[in-house]
C-alpha positions in Angstrom: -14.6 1.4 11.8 -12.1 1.0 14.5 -10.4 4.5 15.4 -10.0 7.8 14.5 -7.3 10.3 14.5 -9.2 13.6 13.5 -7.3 16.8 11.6 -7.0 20.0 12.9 -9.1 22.4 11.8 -6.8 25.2 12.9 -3.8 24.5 10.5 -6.0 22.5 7.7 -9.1 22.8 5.7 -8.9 19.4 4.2 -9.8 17.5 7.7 -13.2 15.8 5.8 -10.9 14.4 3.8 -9.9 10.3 4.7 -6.8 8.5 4.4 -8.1 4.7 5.6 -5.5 1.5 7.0 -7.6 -1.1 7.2 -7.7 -4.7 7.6 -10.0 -7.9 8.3 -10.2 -10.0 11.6 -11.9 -12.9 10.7 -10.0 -16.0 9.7 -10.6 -19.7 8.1 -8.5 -21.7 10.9 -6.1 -19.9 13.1 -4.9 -17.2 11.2 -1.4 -16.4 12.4 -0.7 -14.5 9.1 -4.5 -13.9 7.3 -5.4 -12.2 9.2 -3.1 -12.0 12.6 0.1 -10.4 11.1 -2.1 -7.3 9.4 -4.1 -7.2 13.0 -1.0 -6.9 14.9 0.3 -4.0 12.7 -2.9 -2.3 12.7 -2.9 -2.0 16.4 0.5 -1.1 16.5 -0.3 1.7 14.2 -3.1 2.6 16.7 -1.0 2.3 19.8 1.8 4.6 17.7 -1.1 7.5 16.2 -3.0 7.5 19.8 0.7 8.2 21.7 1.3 10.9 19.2 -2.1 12.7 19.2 -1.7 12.4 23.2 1.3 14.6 22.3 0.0 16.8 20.0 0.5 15.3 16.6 -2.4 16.6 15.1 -2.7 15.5 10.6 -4.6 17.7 8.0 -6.6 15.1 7.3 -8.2 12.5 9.2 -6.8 9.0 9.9 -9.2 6.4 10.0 -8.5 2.8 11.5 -11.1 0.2 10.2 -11.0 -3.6 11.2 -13.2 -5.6 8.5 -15.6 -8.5 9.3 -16.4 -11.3 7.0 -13.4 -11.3 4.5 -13.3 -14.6 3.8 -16.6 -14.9 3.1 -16.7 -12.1 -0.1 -15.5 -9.3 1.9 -18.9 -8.5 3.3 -17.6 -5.7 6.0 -16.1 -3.4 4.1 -17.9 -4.0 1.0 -20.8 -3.1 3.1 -19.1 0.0 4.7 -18.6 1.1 0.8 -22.0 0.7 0.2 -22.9 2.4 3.1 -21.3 5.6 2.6 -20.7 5.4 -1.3 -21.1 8.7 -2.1 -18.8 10.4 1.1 -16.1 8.3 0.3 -16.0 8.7 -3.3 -16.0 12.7 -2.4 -13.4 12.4 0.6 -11.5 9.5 0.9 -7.8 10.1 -1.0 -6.2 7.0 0.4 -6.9 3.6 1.1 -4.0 1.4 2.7 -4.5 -2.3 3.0 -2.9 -3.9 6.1 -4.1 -7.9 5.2 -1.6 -10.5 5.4 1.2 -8.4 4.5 4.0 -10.6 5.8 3.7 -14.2 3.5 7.4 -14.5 3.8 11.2 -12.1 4.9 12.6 -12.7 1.2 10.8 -10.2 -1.0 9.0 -6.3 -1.0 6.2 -6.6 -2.8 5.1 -3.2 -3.5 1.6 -3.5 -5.0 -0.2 0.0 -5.0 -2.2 2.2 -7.4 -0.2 4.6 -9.7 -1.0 7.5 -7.9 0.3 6.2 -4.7 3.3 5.0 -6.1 5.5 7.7 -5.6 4.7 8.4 -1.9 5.4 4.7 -1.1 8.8 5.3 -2.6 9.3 8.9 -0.4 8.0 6.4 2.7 10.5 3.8 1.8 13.4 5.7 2.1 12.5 7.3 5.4 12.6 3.4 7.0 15.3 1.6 8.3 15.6 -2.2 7.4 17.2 -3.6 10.5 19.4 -4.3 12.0 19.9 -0.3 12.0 23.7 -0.6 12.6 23.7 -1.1 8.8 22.5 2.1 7.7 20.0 0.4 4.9 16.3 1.9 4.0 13.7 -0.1 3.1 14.2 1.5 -0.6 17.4 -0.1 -0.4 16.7 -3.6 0.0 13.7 -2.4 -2.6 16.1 -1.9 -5.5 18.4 -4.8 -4.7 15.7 -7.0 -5.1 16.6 -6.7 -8.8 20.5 -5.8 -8.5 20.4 -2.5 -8.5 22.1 -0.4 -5.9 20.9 3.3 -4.3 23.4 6.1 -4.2 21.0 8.4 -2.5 21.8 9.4 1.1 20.2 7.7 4.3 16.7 9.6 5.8 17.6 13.1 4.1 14.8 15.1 4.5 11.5 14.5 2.5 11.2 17.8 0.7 14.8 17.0 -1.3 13.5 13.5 -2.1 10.3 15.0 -3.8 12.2 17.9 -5.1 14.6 14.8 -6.5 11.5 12.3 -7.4 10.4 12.6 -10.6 14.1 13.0 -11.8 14.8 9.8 -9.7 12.3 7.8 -11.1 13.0 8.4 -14.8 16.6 6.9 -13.9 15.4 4.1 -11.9 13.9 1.4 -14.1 14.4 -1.4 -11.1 11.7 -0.2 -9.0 8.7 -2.5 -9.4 5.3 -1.1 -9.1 2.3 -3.2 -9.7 -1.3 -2.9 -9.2 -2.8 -4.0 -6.1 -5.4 -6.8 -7.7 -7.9 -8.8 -6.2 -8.9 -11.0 -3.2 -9.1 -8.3 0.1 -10.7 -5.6 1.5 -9.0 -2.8 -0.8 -11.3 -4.1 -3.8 -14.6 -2.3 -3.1 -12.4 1.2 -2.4 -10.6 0.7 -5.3 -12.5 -0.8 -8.1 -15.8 -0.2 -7.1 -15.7 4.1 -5.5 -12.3 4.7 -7.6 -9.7 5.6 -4.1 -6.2 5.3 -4.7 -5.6 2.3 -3.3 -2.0 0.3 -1.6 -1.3 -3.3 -0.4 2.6 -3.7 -0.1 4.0 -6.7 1.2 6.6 -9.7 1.9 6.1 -12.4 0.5 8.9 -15.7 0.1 10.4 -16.4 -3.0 8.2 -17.8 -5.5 11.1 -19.6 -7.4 11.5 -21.8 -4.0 8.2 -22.4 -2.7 4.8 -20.4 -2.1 3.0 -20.1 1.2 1.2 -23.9 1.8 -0.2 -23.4 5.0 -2.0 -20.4 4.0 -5.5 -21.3 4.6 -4.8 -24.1 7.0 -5.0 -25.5 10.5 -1.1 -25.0 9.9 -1.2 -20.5 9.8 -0.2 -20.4 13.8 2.2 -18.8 15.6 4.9 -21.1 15.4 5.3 -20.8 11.6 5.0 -17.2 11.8 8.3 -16.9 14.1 10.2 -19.9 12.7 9.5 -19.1 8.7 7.5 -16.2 7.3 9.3 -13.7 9.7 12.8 -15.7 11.6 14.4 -13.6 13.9 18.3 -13.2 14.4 20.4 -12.3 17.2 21.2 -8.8 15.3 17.3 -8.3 13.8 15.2 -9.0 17.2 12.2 -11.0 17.0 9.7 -10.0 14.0 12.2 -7.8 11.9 9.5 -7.4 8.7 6.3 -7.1 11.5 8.1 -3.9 12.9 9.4 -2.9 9.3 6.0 -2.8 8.2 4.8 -0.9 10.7 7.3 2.1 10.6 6.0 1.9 6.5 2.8 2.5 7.5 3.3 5.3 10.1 5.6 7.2 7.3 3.0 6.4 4.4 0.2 7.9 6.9 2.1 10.9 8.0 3.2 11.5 4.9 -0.5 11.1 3.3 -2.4 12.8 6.2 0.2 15.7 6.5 1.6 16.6 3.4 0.3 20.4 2.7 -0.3 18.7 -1.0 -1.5 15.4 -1.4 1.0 13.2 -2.8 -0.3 12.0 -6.1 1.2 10.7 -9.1 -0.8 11.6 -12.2 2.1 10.7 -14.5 2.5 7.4 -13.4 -1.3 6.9 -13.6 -1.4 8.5 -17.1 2.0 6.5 -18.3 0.2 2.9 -16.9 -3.3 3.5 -18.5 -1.6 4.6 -21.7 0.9 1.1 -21.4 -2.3 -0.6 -20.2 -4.1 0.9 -23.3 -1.3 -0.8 -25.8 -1.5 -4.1 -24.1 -5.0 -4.2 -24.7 -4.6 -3.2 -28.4 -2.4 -6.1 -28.7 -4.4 -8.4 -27.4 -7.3 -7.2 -29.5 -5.8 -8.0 -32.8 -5.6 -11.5 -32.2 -9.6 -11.4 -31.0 -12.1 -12.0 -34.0 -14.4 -8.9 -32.2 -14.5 -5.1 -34.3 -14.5 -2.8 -31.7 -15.9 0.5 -33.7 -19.0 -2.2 -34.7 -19.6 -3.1 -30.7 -19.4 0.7 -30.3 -16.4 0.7 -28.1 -14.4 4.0 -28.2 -11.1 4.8 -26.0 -10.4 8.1 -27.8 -11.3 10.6 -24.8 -9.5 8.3 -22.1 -6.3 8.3 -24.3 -6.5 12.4 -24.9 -7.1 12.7 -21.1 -3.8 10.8 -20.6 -1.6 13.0 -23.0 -1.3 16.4 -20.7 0.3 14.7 -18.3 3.0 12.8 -20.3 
């Protein structure tokens, strides 16, 4: 564990409760991107929360700052931190927000996050500005015209209209593509292994054009971070999607550490297992195996789903 920004007692009797940004430092080669681009934003993020508390900013809940050891090699740190406090994290922690490698290229959001996350990515999206600012363009923005769709909602209204507006917004917006986090970092052992809502968004190139070859390599430096994952322009700066992702993170922490109710999403979470549920049935009638023989039964997960759709 690397910092901690504790909640106030005074306004909040939910300061036991976690929301975690983490991130590994170790690295195969050089690590530029896995794990330098994550690093950098976490300690942004730091720099940002520590200014703020200085000032007063004081969450509900606490704000805990973890930097992994031994990724690469299984993701011994914070499988071991898991371990460690299993049962306290289970009962506390609502949150955990991956920071690895989150820039692999400028061309695409990737937003990869549990169900119940989902929405409060989306109320966090549309509080950032994509630069350069002059254009007036949230992060939600370039979100839906990833697929050719186009927002008509007004730029950083407040946050209580857009969850007033959310659920209503979502059932119209079909474009927005949420997908599970899945495998292969530090979120794995919060998620699939103690059950915390769990979110790794990030950029990544367009896969129709080419993937990420120096991933891994001698070749993850600097110079290929500034020159192709993340180019600057004269009217972007140097870094644009580093400092996009970490004004993200600050509004997905605030919102998560200060909302007076956290911001779940139990009907997207009942609406995927359910989807999830068919898929499965699907592929089961092509599989020579009787399920009510191996004494599989899905009954009680499926009526646990239907209150909330």
């Amino acid at each position: 564990m690397w910092g901690v920004i504790p909640g106030d007692r005074t306004i909040s009797d939910e300061v036991d409760q976690y929301v975690i940004l983490g991130n590994h430092h170790d690295a195969w080669c050089q690590g530029a991107c896995d794990p330098g681009s994550g690093t950098v934003l976490l300690q942004q993020v730091a720099k940002i929360l520590g200014e703020a508390y200085k000032k007063g900013f004081r969450p509900r809940r606490t704000v805990v700052l973890a930097s992994w050891d031994g990724e690469e090699l299984s993701l011994l740190g914070s499988t071991h931190f898991a371990e460690s406090f299993r049962t306290e994290l289970m009962q506390r922690a609502v949150a955990y927000l991956n920071a690895d490698c989150p820039i692999k290229g400028h061309t695409q959001f990737n937003a990869r996050t549990d169900p119940l996350l989902a929405d409060a990515l989306i109320c966090a999206s549309r509080l950032v500005s994509v630069d350069p600012p002059e254009d007036m363009r949230t992060l939600y923005d370039e979100w839906l015209s990833q697929d050719g769709s186009e927002s008509t909602e007004p730029m950083y209204a407040p946050a209580s209209q857009y969850q007033l507006k959310l659920h209503s917004i979502l059932r119209c917006i079909q474009a927005i593509d949420v997908s599970q986090p899945g495998g292969g970092s530090d979120h794995i052992p919060f998620a699939y292994k103690l059950g915390v809502p769990s979110s790794y968004p990030e950029y990544v190139p367009d896969y129709c054009m080419y993937t990420m070859p120096m991933y891994h390599t001698w070749y993850d430096n600097i110079d290929v971070v500034k020159r192709f994952l993340d180019p600057s322009s004269s009217k972007t700066g140097p870094l644009p999607r580093h400092r996009l992702m970490v004004r993200l993170w600050i509004a997905l922490i605030i919102y998560l550490s200060c909302a007076p109710r956290l911001p779940y999403s139990p009907v997207r979470l009942a609406h995927w297992l359910c989807t999830e549920w068919e898929q499965l049935v699907q592929k089961a009638r092509h599989e020579p195996v009787d399920w009510v023989k191996q004494g599989i039964r899905f009954g009680a997960l499926i009526l646990c789903c239907f209150p909330f759709l």
